[in-house]
C-alpha positions in Angstrom: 38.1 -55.0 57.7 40.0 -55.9 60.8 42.4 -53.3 59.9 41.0 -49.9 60.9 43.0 -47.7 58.6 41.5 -50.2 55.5 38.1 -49.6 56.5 37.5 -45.9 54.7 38.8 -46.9 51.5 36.7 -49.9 52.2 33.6 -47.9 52.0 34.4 -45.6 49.3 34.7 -49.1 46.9 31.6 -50.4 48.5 30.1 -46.8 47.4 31.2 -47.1 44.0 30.2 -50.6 43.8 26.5 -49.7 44.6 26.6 -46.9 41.9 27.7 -49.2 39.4 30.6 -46.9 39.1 33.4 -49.8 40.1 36.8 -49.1 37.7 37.8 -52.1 35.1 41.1 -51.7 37.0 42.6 -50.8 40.1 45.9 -50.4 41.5 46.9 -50.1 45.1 49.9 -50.5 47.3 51.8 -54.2 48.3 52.3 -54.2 51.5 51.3 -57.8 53.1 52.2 -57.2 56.7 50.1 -53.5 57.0 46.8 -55.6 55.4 46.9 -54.8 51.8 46.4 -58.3 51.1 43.6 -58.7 52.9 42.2 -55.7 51.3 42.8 -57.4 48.1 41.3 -60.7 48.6 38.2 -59.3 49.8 37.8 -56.7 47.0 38.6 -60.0 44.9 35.6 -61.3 46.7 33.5 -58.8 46.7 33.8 -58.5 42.9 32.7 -61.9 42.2 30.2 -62.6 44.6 26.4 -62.9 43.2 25.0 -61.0 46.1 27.1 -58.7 47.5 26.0 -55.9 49.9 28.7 -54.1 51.8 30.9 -57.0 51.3 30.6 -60.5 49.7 27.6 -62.8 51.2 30.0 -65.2 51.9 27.2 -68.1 51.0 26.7 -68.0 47.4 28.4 -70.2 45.1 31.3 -68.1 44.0 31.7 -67.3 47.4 32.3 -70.8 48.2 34.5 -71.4 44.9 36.7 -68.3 45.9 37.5 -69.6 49.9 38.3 -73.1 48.2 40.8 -71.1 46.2 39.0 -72.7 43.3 37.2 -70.1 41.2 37.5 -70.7 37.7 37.0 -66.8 36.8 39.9 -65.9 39.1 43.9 -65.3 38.1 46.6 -64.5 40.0 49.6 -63.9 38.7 52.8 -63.6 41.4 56.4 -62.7 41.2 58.8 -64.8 43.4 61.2 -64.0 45.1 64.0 -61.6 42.8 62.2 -62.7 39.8 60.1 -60.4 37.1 56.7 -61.0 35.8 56.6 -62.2 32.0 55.1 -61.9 28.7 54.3 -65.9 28.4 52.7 -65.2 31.7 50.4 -62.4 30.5 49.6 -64.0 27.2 48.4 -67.0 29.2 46.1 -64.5 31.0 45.1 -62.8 27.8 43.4 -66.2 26.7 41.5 -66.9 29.6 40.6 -63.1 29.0 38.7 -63.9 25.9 36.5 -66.7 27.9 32.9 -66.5 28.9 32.8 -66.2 32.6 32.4 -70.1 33.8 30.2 -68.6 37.1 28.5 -66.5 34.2 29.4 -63.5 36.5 32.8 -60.9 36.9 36.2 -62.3 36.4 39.3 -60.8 37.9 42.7 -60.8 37.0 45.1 -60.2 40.4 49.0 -59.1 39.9 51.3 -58.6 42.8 54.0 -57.0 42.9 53.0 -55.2 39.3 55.7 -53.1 39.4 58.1 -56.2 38.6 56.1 -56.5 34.9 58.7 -56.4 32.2 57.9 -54.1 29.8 57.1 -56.2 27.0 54.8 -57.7 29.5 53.3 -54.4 31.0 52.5 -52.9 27.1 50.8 -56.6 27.2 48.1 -55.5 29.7 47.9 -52.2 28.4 46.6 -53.1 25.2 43.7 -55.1 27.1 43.0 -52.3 29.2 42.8 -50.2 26.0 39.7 -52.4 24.8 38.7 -54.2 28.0 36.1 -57.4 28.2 33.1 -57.0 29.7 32.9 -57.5 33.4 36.9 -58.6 33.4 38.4 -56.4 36.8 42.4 -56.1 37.4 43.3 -55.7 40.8 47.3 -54.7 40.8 49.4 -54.2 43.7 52.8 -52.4 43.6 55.5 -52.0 45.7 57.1 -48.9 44.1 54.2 -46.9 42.2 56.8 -44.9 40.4 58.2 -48.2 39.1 55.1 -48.6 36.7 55.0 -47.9 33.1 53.0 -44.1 33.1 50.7 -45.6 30.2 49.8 -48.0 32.3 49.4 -46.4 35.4 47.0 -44.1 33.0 44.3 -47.0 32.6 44.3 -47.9 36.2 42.5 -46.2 39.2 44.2 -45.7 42.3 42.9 -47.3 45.9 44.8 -45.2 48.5 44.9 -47.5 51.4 46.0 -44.7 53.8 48.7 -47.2 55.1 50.7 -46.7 58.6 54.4 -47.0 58.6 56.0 -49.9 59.4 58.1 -50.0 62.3 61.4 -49.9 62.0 63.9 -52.3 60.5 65.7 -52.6 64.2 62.5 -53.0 66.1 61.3 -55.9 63.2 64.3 -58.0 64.0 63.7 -57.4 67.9 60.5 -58.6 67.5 61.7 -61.5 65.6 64.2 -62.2 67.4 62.1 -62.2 70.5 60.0 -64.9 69.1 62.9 -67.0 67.4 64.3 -67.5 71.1 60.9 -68.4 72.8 60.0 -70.9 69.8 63.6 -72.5 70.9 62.6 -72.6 74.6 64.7 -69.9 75.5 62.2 -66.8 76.9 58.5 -66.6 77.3 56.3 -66.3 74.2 55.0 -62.7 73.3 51.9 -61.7 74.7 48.5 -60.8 72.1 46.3 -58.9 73.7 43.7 -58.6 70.9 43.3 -60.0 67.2 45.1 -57.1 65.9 48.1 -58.3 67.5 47.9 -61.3 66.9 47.6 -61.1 63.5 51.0 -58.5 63.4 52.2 -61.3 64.8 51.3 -64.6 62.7 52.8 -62.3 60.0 56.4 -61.8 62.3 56.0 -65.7 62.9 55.2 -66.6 58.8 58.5 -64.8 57.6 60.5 -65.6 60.6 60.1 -69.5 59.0 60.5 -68.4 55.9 63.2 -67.2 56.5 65.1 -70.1 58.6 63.9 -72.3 55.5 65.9 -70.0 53.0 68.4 -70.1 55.5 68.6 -73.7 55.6 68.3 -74.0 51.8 71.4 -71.2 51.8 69.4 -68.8 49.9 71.4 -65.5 50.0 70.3 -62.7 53.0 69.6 -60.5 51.0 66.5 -61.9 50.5 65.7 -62.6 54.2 62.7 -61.2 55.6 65.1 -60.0 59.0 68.3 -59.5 57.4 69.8 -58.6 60.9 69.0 -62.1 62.2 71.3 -64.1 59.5 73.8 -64.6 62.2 71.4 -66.0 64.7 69.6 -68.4 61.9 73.4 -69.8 60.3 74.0 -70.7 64.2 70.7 -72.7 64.6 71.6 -74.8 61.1 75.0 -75.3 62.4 73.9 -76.5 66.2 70.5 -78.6 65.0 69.3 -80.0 61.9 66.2 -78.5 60.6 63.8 -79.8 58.8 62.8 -78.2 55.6 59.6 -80.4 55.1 58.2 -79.4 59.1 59.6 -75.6 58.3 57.7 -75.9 55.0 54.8 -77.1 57.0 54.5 -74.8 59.7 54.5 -71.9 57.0 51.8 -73.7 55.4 50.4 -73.6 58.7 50.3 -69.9 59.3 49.1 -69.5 55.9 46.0 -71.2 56.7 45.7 -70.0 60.1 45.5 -66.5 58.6 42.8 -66.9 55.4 40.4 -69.0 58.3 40.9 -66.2 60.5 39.5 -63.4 57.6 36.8 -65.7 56.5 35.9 -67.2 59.9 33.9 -65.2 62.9 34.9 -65.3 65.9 38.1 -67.2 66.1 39.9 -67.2 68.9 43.5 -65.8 66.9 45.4 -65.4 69.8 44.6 -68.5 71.4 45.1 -70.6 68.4 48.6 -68.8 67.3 49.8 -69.5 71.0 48.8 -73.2 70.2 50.4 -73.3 67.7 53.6 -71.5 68.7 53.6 -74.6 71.1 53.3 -77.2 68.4 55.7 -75.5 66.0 58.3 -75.1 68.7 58.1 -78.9 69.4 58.3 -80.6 66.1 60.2 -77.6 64.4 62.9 -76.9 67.0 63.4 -79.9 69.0 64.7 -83.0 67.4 63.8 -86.8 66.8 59.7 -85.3 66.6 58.1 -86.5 63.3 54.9 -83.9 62.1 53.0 -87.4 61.8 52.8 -87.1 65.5 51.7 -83.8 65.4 48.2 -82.1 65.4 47.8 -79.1 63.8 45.6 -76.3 66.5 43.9 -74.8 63.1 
């Protein structure tokens, strides 16, 4: 775990794991930017891998299937943004439920944010949970615990990631800010000293161009990542045209940069995220640059 606060609950899974005491279902916090998502994929992982020893071999079949983002024995089921999780959903899930396993191994079933099930939808799960299928794992992350229907939250076992706080919403949109003017040309880039940083960083840099996409697609603030910065992203639409396909790109981008970075020894993170703060501030924010002309640092 390159997160250091991840790495006790880690162990405590791997312990369970090697007692064949592993819970049908888990529930943990959602918090992508403190590593919970990491934590999540690699339990994920870990679950489905044919020889696992204090994480997934990485080389095994499933192994391969799962960083292909192919497996056929894994579901994920994810609310956008202001929207609920549905029943239609969950009943499509409770038929690939009945399945044999295709890898003739575990399956998993992955929900984040849980806490936006309906309730039609959450007594759904429950009455899977009440009679589970064999070697079928749930893996749900929640926002708000409390927000959870208590029968639920009954069948589930709780992962307590020991999460740090975030810093503040002021200090976010300084950072943000910081990089929104040196992507523009306008101050130096930050500087990453190690991988940890850098990766607090590709996550400032993936919702800083998610957000000046919504902006540019006039999606309310309210569902901006740095609400404080809506003043600053209206002014860049109204001085330049951007480019919803290259913004959609370079999103795509960071995305990528951040699963080769978990599944990938040794990269070079801060290297490659200054490279491509370089590219993205060329064929982002500078006009009459087409991303055909572009190489990608990933």
């Amino acid at each position: 775990m390159s997160y250091p606060w991840l790495r006790e609950p880690w162990l405590q899974v791997v312990n369970s794991a090697q007692q064949q005491r592993l819970a049908h279902a888990y529930y943990m916090q959602h918090a992508p930017q403190r590593g919970s998502e990491q934590f999540l994929l690699t339990l994920a992982q870990f679950i489905l891998c044919r020889q696992p020893a204090k994480s997934a071999c990485g080389q095994c079949k499933s192994c391969l299937l799962f960083k292909a983002g192919t497996h056929p024995d894994l579901w994920q089921i994810e609310a956008g943004e202001g929207t609920r999780i549905g029943i239609d959903q969950v009943r499509q899930l409770q038929q690939q439920a009945t399945q044999t396993a295709n890898q003739g191994g575990a399956r998993v079933a992955i929900i984040r944010p849980a806490d936006k099930l309906t309730e039609q939808a959450a007594n759904a799960i429950l009455k899977i949970l009440e009679e589970p299928p064999e070697d079928l794992f749930w893996l749900l992350a929640v926002e708000q615990a409390a927000h959870l229907l208590p029968t639920l939250k009954s069948r589930l076992q709780w992962i307590n990631l020991q999460l740090p706080a975030l810093a503040s919403d002021d200090e976010q949109d300084a950072q943000a800010a910081s990089l929104l003017s040196a992507l523009r040309g306008e101050a130096l880039v930050p500087v990453m000293k190690n991988k940890d940083q850098a990766e607090a960083w590709l996550n400032i840099t993936e919702q800083l161009l998610e957000d000046l996409l919504k902006s540019s697609q006039r999606i309310a603030a309210q569902y901006y990542h740095f609400s404080g910065l809506q003043e600053q992203y209206r002014q860049l639409n109204q001085q330049q045209h951007v480019n919803q396909r290259l913004l959609s790109q370079a999103v795509a981008e960071c995305r990528h940069l951040r699963q080769k970075f978990h599944y990938s020894k040794g990269l070079n993170l801060p290297l490659l995220l200054s490279l491509n703060w370089q590219q993205w501030a060329t064929y982002v924010f500078s006009s009459g640059l087409d991303a055909e002309n572009t190489q990608c640092f990933l």
